[in-house]
N, C-alpha and C positions, 0 to 999 in steps of 0.2 A: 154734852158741851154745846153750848150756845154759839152760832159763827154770824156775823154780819161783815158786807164789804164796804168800805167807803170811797169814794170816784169823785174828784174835782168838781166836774158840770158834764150832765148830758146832755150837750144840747148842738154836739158836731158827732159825725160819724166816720172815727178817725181809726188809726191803728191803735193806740190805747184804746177805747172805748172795746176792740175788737177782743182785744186779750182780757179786758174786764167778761166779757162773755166764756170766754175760753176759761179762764179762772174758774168765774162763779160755777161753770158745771163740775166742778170738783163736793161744791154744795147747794145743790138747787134749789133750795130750800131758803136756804138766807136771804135777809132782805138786802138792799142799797142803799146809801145812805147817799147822798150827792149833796150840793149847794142848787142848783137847776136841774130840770128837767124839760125836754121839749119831746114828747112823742113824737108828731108829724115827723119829726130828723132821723128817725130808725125805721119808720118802714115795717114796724111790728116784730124788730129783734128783741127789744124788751117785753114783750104783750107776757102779761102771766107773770112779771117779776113784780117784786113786793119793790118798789124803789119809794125812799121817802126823801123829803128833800127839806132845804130848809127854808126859813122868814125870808130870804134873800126870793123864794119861787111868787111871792104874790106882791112883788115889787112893779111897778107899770115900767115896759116895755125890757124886761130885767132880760129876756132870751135875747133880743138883737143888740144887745149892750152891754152881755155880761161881761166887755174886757176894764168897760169903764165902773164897774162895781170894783175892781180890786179890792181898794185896800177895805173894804166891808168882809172880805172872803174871811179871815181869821176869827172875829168875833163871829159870822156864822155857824161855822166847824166846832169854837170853842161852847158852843152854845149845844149842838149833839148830845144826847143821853145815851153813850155806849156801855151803861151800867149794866143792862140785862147780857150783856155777852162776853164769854170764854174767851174766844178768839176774833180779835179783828184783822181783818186784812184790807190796808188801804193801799190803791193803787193811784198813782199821782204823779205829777209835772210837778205842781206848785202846793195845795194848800191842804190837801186830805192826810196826808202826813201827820197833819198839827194835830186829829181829834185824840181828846184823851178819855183812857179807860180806866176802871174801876181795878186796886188795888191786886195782884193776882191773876189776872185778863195778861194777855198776851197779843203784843199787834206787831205784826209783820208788814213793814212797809215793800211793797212792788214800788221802785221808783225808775221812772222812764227817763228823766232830768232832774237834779235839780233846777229850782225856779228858773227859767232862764232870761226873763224881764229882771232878775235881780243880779242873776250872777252874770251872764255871760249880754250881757247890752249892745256889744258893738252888734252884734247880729240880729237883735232884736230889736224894730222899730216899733216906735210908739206913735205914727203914725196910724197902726191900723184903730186906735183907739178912737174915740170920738172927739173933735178939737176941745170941745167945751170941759173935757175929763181931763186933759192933760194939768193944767195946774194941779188939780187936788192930789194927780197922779205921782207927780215929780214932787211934791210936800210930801205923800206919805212912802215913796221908797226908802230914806232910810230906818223907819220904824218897821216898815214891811220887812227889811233886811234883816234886821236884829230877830223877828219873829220869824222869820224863818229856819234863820239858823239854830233859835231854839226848838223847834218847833222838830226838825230833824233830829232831835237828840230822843225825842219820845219813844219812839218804836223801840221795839227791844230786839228784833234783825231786824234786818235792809238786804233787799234783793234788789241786786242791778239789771236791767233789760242788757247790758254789755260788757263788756270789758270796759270800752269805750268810759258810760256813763259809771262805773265803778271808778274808774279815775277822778273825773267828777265830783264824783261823791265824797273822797278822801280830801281832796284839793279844798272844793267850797265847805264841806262838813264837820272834816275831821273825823271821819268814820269809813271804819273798815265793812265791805255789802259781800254777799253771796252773789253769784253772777248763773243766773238762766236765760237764757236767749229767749226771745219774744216767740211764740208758734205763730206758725200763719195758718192757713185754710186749704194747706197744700193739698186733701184730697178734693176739693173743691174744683180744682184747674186742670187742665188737659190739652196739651200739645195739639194745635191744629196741623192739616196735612199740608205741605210743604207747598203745594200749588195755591193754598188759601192764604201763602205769607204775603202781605203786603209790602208798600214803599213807604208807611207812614213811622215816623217815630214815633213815642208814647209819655208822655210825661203825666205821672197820677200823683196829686198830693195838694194838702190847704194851699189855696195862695193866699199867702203869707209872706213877706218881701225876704225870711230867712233861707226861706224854702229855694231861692235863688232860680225861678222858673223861669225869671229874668234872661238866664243864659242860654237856658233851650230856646227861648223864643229869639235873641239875638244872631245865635248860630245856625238855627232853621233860616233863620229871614238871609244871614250872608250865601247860603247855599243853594237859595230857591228849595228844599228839603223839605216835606211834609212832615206836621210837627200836630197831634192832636193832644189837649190839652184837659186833661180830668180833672174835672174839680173848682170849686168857686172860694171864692175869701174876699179879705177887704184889700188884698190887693187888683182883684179882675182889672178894675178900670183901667189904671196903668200898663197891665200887661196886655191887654186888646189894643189900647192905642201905640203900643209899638209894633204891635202883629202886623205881618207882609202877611200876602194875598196866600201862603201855603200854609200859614194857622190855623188850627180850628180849636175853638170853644164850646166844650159839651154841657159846662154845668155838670152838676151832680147825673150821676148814671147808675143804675140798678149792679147788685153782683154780679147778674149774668150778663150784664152789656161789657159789664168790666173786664169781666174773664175774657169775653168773646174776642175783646179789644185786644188783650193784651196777648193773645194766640194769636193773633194775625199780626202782629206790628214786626216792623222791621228789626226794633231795640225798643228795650226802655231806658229811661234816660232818666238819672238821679242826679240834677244839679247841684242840691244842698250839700249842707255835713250835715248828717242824720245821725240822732242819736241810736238807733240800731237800726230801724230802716226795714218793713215789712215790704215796701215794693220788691227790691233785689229777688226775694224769696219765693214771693209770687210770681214775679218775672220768670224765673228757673222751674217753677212747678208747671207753668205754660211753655215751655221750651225755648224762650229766648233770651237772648243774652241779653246784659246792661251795659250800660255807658255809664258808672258812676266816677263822682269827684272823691279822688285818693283820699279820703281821710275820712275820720269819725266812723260810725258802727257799720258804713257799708266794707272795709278794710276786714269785718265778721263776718260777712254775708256774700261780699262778689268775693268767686273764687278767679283770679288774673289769668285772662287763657282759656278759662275750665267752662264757668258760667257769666264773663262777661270782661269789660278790661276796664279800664280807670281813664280822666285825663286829669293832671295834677296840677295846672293852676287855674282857680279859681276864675276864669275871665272865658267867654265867649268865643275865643280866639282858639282856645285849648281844646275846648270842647267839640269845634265847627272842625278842627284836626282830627281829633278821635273817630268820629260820627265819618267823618270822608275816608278812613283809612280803616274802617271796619270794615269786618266778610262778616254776614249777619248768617247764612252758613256755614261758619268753620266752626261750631262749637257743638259739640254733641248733644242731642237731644236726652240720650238716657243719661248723660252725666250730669244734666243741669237737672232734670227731673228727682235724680239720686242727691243729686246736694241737696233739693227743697225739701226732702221728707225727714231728715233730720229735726227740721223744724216745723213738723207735726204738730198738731193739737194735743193727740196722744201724750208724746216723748217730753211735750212742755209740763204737761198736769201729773205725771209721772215723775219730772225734776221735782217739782213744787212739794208733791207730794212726800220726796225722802227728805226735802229741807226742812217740812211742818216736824216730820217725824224727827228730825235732829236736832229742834227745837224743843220739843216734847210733849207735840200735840199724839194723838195715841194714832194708830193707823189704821183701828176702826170706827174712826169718829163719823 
C-alpha cells in the first residue's frame, strides 16, 4: 500500500506543521505533497523528506506572499496526481482537504480548522494580506466558499485536532470527524529548578491580529510586568509600536531557546481562542502554568487549578486581573508534567494508528 501526505504550505513553522512531522513518522517513507515550500523556515526538520510541491513553488516572490495567492490554492491542489497512492492523508487549515484521489484510494483528512478566512472572519483579518491582493481577495471569497465546502466533502474520515474544531466541522461542514488531540514534543521539555524561575511572562505564537497577543502586550504594559514575546507575523509592527519599556521581542527562536524560555518563565500566556493550542501542553511539560482565555481548544488542554487557570473576557483588563492574582507556585510540578504526557507523540501516533485500522487500512501497513 502506497501512503503520501498532503500539507497546505511549508513555509511557517507552526503547530500544524509540527504534528505533520509527528504524523509522517508513522510512514517515513512517504512523500509530502504541499502548495509551497521554503526550507530556510525548518532549520533542517524536513532534510531527507521527499516533499513535492506545486506550479504555485516557482511563482516570483510566491513564499513572502503566499496569503495573497489564495484563491489560486484550489486549482493548485486540484491539479496534484494522487493516482499512484492507497492512502492519503492530508493535514489542513484550508486547502489540502480538496486533493482528489484515484477511485478505491482512501484519504483521511487531519483538520486543525476549517478554513478560517472563510468561515469564521470576524477574527480573521485580512489585513495581514498585502494591500494590492485584497480586491482580488474579497471577489474570490465567495467562490473560494462554495469550494470549500465541497471540497470537505472528499475525504472519506475527518479527524478533528478537538472537540473544540469537531464542532466546527459539523457546523461549517455538515460532517460528523473523529477527535484526536494534537501531540506535542512533551519529552522534549523539562521543568527548570525553581531558583532559575523568572519574573517574565511568556507569550509564543504567529502574530497574527487573531492570535490576540494584542492583550498580553496591553496588560503587561498596565502592570509594568515582563512580557517576552516569541514569534514574528505580519502583525509585529503594530505590536512593537504598542510595547512599553517591559516587552521584549525575540523573533523566531531555536527549540532549545524555546524550551529554555518557557522553564523559566513565570506563566505562559495564551491570549487567543485556539483551536487546540500546543503551547498550554508544552507550557505543562516545562512545569508552568498558563494564563489562557476560557474558551476554544485550550478548555482541552488547561486543566483550572491543575495546570494553569483561565480569564474569560476577551479584553486586556481580564487578563492584567488573572496575571496580578496568580501564584505561579501553587500548581504542582508533577501534575502539570503528568497532564503533558498524555499528549505524547507516542499516544498521538498510536490514536491515529487504531483510527487507519478502523477505517480499514491493515495494521501492517
Amino acid at each position: 500500500m502506497r501512503v503520501a501526505f498532503v500539507h497546505d504550505y511549508l513555509t511557517q513553522f507552526g503547530g500544524a506543521e509540527r504534528v505533520l512531522l509527528a504524523m509522517r513518522a508513522m510512514y517515513p517513507d512517504a512523500p509530502v505533497y504541499t502548495s509551497l515550500y521554503d526550507p530556510a523556515v525548518f532549520a533542517g526538520a524536513f532534510n531527507g523528506v521527499d516533499v513535492r510541491t506545486t506550479w504555485l513553488q516557482h511563482l516570483p516572490l510566491a513564499h513572502k506572499s503566499f496569503r495573497a495567492l489564495l484563491p489560486l490554492y484550489p486549482s493548485a491542489f486540484a491539479a496534484l496526481d494522487m493516482s499512484p497512492f492507497d492512502l492519503v492523508i492530508s493535514s489542513t487549515s484550508s486547502f489540502a482537504k480538496g486533493v482528489r484521489v484515484r477511485p478505491g484510494a482512501l484519504h483521511v483528512s487531519y483538520v486543525h480548522t476549517p478554513t478560517r478566512f472563510l468561515w469564521r472572519m470576524d477574527e480573521y483579518a485580512f489585513d495581514v494580506a498585502p494591500w494590492w491582493s485584497r480586491p482580488l481577495l474579497a471577489a474570490a471569497l465567495p467562490g473560494l466558499r462554495r469550494w470549500d465546502y465541497a471540497a470537505a466533502q472528499r475525504p472519506d474520515h475527518i479527524v478533528a485536532n478537538s472537540r473544540n474544531v469537531a464542532a466546527r466541522i459539523l457546523s461549517c461542514y455538515g460532517r460528523e470527524s473523529d477527535v484526536l488531540h494534537c501531540p506535542a514534543d512533551t519529552e522534549a521539555f523539562a521543568p527548570a529548578d525553581a531558583s532559575e524561575i523568572g519574573e517574565s511572562y511568556v507569550v509564543a505564537a504567529r502574530l497574527l491580529p487573531y492570535k490576540r497577543v494584542r492583550l498580553a502586550v496591553e496588560a503587561c504594559n498596565a502592570l509594568g510586568a515582563p512580557l517576552i514575546v516569541l514569534g514574528s507575523g505580519p502583525d509585529e509592527a503594530r505590536l512593537r509600536a504598542l510595547a512599553g519599556p517591559t516587552v521584549r521581542f525575540t523573533g523566531h527562536v531555536s527549540d532549545a531557546q524555546r524550551r529554555q524560555i518557557f522553564a523559566r518563565a513565570r506563566a505562559i500566556v495564551v491570549p487567543g481562542e485556539e483551536d487546540f493550542g500546543l503551547v498550554p501542553v508544552e507550557a505543562a511539560a516545562a512545569g508552568r502554568p498558563t494564563v489562557a482565555f476560557g474558551a476554544g481548544g485550550a478548555m482541552e488542554t488547561v486543566v483550572d487549578g491543575v495546570t494553569g487557570v483561565f480569564f474569560r473576557e476577551p479584553t486586556a483588563e481580564s487578563l492584567a486581573n488573572a496575571l496580578k492574582n496568580l501564584d505561579p507556585f501553587a500548581f504542582s510540578v508533577d501534575s502539570m508534567t503528568a497532564h503533558a504526557a498524555k499528549f505524547s507523540a507516542e499516544r498521538f501516533r498510536a490514536g491515529f494508528r487504531a483510527l487507519l485500522e478502523s477505517y480499514g487500512v491493515p495494521a501492517t501497513l
